[in-house]
N, C-alpha and C positions, 0 to 999 in steps of 0.2 A: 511634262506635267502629268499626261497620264499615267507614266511610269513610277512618277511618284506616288500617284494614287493607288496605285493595285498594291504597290509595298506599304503602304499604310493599312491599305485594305488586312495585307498579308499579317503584319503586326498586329493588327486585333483580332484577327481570327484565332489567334494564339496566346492570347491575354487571358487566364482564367480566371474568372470574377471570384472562385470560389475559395483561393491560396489563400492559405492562411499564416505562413511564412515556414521558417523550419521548424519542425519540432521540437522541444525540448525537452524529450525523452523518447523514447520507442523503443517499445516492449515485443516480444514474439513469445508465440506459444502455442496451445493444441488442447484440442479436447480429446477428452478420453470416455465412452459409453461403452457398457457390455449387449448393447442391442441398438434399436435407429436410433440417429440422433432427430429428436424434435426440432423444432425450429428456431432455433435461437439465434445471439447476438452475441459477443466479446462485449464487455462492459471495463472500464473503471469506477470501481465508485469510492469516491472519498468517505473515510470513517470520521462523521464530526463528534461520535462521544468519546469516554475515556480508554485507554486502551485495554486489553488486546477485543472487549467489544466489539460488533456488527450491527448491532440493531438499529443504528440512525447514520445510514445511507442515503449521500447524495451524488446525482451522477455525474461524470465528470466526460466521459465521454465510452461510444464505442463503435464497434466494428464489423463488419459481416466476417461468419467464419467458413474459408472453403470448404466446400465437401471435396471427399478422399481421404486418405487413409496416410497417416492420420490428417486429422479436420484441423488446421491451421487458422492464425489470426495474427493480425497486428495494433498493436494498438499505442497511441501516438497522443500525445499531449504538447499542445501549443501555450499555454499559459500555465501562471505558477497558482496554485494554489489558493481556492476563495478561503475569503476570513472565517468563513462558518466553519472551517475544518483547521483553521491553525489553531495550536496547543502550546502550552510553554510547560516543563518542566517546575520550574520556580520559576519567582519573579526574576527580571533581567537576562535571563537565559536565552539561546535563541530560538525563535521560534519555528512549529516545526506540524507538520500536517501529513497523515500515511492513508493508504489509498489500499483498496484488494482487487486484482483482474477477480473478472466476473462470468460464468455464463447466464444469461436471463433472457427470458422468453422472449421473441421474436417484436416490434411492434412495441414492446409495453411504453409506455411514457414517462415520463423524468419524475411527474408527480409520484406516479406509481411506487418508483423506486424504493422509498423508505417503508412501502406495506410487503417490499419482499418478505416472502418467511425467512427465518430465522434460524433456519436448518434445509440441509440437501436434500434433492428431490430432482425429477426424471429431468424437468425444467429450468433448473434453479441448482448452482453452485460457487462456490468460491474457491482460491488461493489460500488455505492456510499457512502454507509453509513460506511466505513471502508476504513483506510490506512493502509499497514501493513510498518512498520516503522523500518528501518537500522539506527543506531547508530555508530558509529566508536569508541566511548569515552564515558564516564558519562558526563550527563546536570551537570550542575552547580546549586545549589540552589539560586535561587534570579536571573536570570539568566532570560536575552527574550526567550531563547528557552526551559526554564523550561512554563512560562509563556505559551509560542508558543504550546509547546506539552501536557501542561494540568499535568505537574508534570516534576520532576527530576531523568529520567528514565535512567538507566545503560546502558551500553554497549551493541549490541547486536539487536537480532531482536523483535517487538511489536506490538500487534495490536490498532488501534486506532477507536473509532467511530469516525463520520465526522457529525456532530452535525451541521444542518443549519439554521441562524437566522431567525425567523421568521419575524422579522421588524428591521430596523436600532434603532440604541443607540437614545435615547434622548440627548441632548446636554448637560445632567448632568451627564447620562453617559458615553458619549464621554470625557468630560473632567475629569471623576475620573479616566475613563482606559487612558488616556492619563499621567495621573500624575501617577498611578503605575507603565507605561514602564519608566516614565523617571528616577523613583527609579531606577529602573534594566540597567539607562544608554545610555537608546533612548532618541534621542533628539527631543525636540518638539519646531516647529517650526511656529503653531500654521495652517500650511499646512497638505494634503496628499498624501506631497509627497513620494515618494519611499524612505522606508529606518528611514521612518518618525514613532512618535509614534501613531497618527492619521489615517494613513494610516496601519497600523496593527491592529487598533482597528477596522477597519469599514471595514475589512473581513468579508464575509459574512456567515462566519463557525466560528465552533470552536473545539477542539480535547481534545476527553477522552480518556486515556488509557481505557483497558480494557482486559479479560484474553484470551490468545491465545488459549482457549478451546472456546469461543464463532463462535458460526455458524456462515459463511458464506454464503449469498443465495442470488444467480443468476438469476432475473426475464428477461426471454424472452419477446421480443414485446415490444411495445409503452411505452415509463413509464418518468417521469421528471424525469431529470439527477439529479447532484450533485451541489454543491451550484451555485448561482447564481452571479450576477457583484455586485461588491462591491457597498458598500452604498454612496452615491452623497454626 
């Protein structure tokens, strides 16, 4: 009987109230500063407006980042995606919600999140080169948002490069990518307007997959953001 009890004992001493099961995702990366780093945090924050947008940030989780050289972080997500951040391309499409690793001040609170600025600073950075990518469903092959996402990716979470044009289409190639969307069912309407095949072509990005073993890295201070305004 006693002996039962101390291995009981033994069993909860080793029970961590705190597990939250496996993750289903995890990310690595590093910060990068040309002088001390302040005191920060590894962030995800999920983007709930349209893309490639930042301004309405909500956080989804983060991490202490070690010191050393370089300043390392992991950062780990246990749930799929709130509704506040899923998006659908068109109707019936699947749905789909993208996130950017973060550096942000030390402490700050969740409320906080969405008054971050809106540009880098000694405190304050993001991932532009990278969306990490919620799935609800599989892409369809042939499919705008196979198109959209640079493949016909499963269910689940991804990481994406964020790939920015360097010059807008030529008018040759504007109209070949406009005749590919209309294969996949966007209409073209010879405008760009929203919703339009025209208007998805002359984003001013574009999206690779790529493996969720690739580094993520955090530059402090001054730096050009993420893509730029679409093309005229």
């Amino acid at each position: 009987m006693g002996l039962a009890l101390v291995a009981l004992a033994a069993c909860d001493a080793q029970t961590d109230t705190a597990y939250q099961g496996e993750p289903l995702v995890t990310l690595r990366g590093r910060v990068e500063s040309s002088g001390e780093l302040p005191p920060l945090e590894a962030a995800m924050l999920w983007q709930r407006g349209p893309p490639p947008g930042t301004e309405d940030q909500e956080l989804a989780t983060r991490a202490p980042v070690t010191s050393g050289f370089p300043a390392s972080f992991i950062l780990r997500l246990y749930k799929p995606a709130p509704d506040a951040a899923l998006r659908t391309l068109v109707a019936g499409a699947p749905r789909w919600a993208r996130a950017n690793a973060a550096a942000v001040p030390y402490g700050v609170a969740p409320e906080q999140i969405a008054a971050l600025p809106a540009v880098f600073s000694a405190s304050y950075t993001y991932d532009p080169d990278h969306w990490v990518m919620y799935l609800d469903s599989d892409v369809p092959p042939t499919s705008l948002t196979e198109w959209w996402l640079g493949g016909a990716l499963g269910a689940g979470y991804h990481l994406l490069r964020v790939v920015t044009l360097s010059a807008c289409l030529t008018q040759a190639e504007l109209d070949a990518c406009a005749a590919e969307l209309v294969r996949r069912g966007v209409p073209d309407d010879g405008t760009s307007n929203p919703g339009t095949a025209r208007a998805y072509c002359k984003a001013p990005y574009r999206l690779l997959p790529t493996t969720l073993d690739e580094a993520i890295v955090l530059k402090l201070g001054p730096r050009a953001g993420g893509p730029g305004a679409a093309c005229p």
